[in-house]
KOLNUDREN-207223 format. One record per residue (C-alpha): x, z, y; residue in one letter. Coordinates in steps of 0.25 Angstrom, whole numbers, plus 5000, padded with zeros to 4 digits. Layout:
BEGIN
XZYA ...
***
This chain:
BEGIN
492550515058X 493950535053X 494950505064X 496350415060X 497350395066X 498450295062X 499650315065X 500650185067X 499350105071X 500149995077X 500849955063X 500449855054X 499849975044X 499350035056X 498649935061X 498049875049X 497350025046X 496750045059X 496249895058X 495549945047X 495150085050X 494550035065X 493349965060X 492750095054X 491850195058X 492150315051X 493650345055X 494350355069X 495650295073X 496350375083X 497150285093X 498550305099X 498750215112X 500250155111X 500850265117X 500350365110X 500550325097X 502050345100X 501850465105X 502150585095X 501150685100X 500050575101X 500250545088X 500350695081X 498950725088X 498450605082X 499050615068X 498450755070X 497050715075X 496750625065X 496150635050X 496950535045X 498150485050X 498850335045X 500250315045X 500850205048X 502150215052X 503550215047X 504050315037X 504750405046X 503550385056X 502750435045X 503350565042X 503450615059X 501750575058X 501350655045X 502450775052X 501550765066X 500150805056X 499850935058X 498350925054X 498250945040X 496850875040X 497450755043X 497750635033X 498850565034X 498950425028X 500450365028X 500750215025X 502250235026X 503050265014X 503450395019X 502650485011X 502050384998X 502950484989X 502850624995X 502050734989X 501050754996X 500550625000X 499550554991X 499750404990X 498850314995X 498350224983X 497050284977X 496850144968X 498050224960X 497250324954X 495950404955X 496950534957X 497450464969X 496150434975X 495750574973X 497050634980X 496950534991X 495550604995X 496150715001X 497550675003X 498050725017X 499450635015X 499150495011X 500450395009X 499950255007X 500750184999X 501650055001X 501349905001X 502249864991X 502049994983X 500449984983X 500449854974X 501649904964X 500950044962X 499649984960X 500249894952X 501150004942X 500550124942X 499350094934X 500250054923X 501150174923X 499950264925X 499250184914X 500450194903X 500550034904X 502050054911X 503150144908X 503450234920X 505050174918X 504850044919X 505849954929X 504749884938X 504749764947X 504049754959X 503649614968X 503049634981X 502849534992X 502149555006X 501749515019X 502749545031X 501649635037X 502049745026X 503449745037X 502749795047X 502649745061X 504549705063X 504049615051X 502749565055X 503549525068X 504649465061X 503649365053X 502449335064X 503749305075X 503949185082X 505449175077X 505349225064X 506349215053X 506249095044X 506649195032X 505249255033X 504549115029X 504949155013X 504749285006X 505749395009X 506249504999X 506649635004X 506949775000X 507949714991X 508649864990X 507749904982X 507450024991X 505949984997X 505350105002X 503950074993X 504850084979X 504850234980X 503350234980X 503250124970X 503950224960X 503250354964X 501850324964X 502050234950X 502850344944X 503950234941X 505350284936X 505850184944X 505550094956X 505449954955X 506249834958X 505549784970X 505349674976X 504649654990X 504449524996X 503949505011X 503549375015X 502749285024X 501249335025X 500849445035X 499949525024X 499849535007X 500649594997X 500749574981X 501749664973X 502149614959X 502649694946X 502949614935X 503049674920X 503449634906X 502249664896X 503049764890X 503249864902X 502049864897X 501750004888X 501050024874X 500649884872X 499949864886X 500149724891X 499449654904X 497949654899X 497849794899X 498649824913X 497749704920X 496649814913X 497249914920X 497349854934X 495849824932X 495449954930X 496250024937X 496049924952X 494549904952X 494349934968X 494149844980X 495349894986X 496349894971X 495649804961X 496249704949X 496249564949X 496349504937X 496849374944X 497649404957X 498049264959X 497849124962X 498149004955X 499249084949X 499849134964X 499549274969X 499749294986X 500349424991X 499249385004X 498049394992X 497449535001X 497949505013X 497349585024X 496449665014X 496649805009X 496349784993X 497449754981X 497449654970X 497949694957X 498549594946X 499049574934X 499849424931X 500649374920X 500549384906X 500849454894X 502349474893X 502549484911X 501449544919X 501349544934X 500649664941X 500049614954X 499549684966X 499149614978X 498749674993X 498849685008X 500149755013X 499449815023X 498049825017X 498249905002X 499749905006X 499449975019X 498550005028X 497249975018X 497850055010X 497750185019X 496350155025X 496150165009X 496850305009X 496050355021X 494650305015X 495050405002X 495250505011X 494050485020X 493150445006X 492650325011X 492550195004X 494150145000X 493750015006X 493250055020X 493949995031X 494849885020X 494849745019X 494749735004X 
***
């Protein structure tokens, strides 16, 4: 039985994986009481004990826990951005391609990739990987989310007795255009250049849909939106990553559509001259934490699914 130890437990992404790790039988959580889970020697012996080991904490956080491993059997599996770009580190998203998968096996540094970033990758790659989309292209990128993605200052902020009436509407933010998940976006997609982005946070506790519209003729040698929905269908045939041909209904899609599961739903709306790319999941479920209980059952070679509410 492998032993796991998740460090950052009482976060949201913390929470929500040993919520789904506790119920199973072939894996061991190692506990840490309150106090000991601030204590730095309690925490290197557990980070040091354990076979894998789940990150949960804040960038910097990140870094000290994955300097503290001196076991070099131990896997680590990060859901901060610290290390999504870094040599070394194998990101976490085996939908992308059967390379991937195959790497993910036997990775010892797993970096689980970013909300908003999962839905724009799964979204882009495809195309540039498949020739349908030049590597140059200037992209846009809509994302809205539920306040949970904000961890528990924004949890607070919305659930409070005396909250601020500015929340009952949609909110923009990152308007810099510096969002910590644009370097990712542009990495992993082998973009020249990161997209305009545009994250919107609003009033549900859980859901996410990312949107990247297209003129037809981004498109490349004379592919239009038949043969990307072919694509898409082809490529996200899985429980966890699969094609829908029709994501909404009666013409509206809900960012809440997988709320509280661990699966994504692709799309494609529009028509022939402006295409919609679609992605829509859990921030915490594909976004998060379902998304590294995915990345442990690679490692562990277990069934993808086990322990996700698909």
């Amino acid at each position: 039985m492998k032993k796991i130890f998740i460090d950052g437990k009482a976060g949201t992404t913390g929470l929500r994986i040993y919520e789904r790790l506790s119920e199973r039988n072939d894996v061991e959580i190692i506990l840490l009481s309150d106090e000991e889970r601030k204590d730095p020697a309690a925490r290197k012996k557990a980070l040091n004990s354990c076979d894998i080991a789940f990150l949960c904490l804040p960038d910097d956080a990140a870094r000290e826990s994955v300097s503290m491993i001196e076991n070099e059997n131990v896997t680590v599996i990060d859901t901060s951005t610290a290390h999504r770009t870094l040599d070394g580190w194998c990101y976490g998203f085996p939908e992308l391609s059967d390379e991937l998968n195959d790497k993910l096996k036997s990775a010892k540094r797993i970096a689980v990739p970013g909300c908003h970033a999962s839905g724009f990758i799964a979204l882009v790659k495809p195309l540039i990987d498949a020739g349908y989309l030049d590597k140059s292209e200037l992209l846009t990128c809509h994302s809205i989310t539920g306040y949970s993605g904000g961890g528990k200052k924004m949890i607070a902020e919305y659930e409070g007795e005396e909250r601020d009436a500015l929340l009952d509407a949609p909110r923009q933010y990152a308007i810099g255009q510096q969002h910590k998940h644009l370097k990712e976006m542009k990495a992993i997609t082998g973009l020249e250049a990161a997209p305009i982005f545009c994250p919107i946070v609003s009033d549900f506790y859980s859901g996410m849909m990312v949107t990247v519209p297209l003129f037809a003729s981004q498109l490349k040698g004379g592919i239009d939106v038949t043969d990307v929905k072919n694509l898409y269908a082809a490529k996200y045939n899985t429980q966890i990553v699969h094609y829908e041909e029709a994501l909404d209904d009666a013409g509206f899609i809900s960012a809440a559509k997988l709320k509280t599961k661990d699966g994504m739903a692709i799309g494609v709306c529009g028509n022939e001259e402006r295409i919609l790319l679609v992605a829509v999941y859990d921030n915490l479920g594909k976004g998060a934490s379902g998304a590294a209980v995915e990345c442990m059952n690679v490692v562990l070679g277990t069934d993808k699914t086990a322990g996700l509410d698909i």
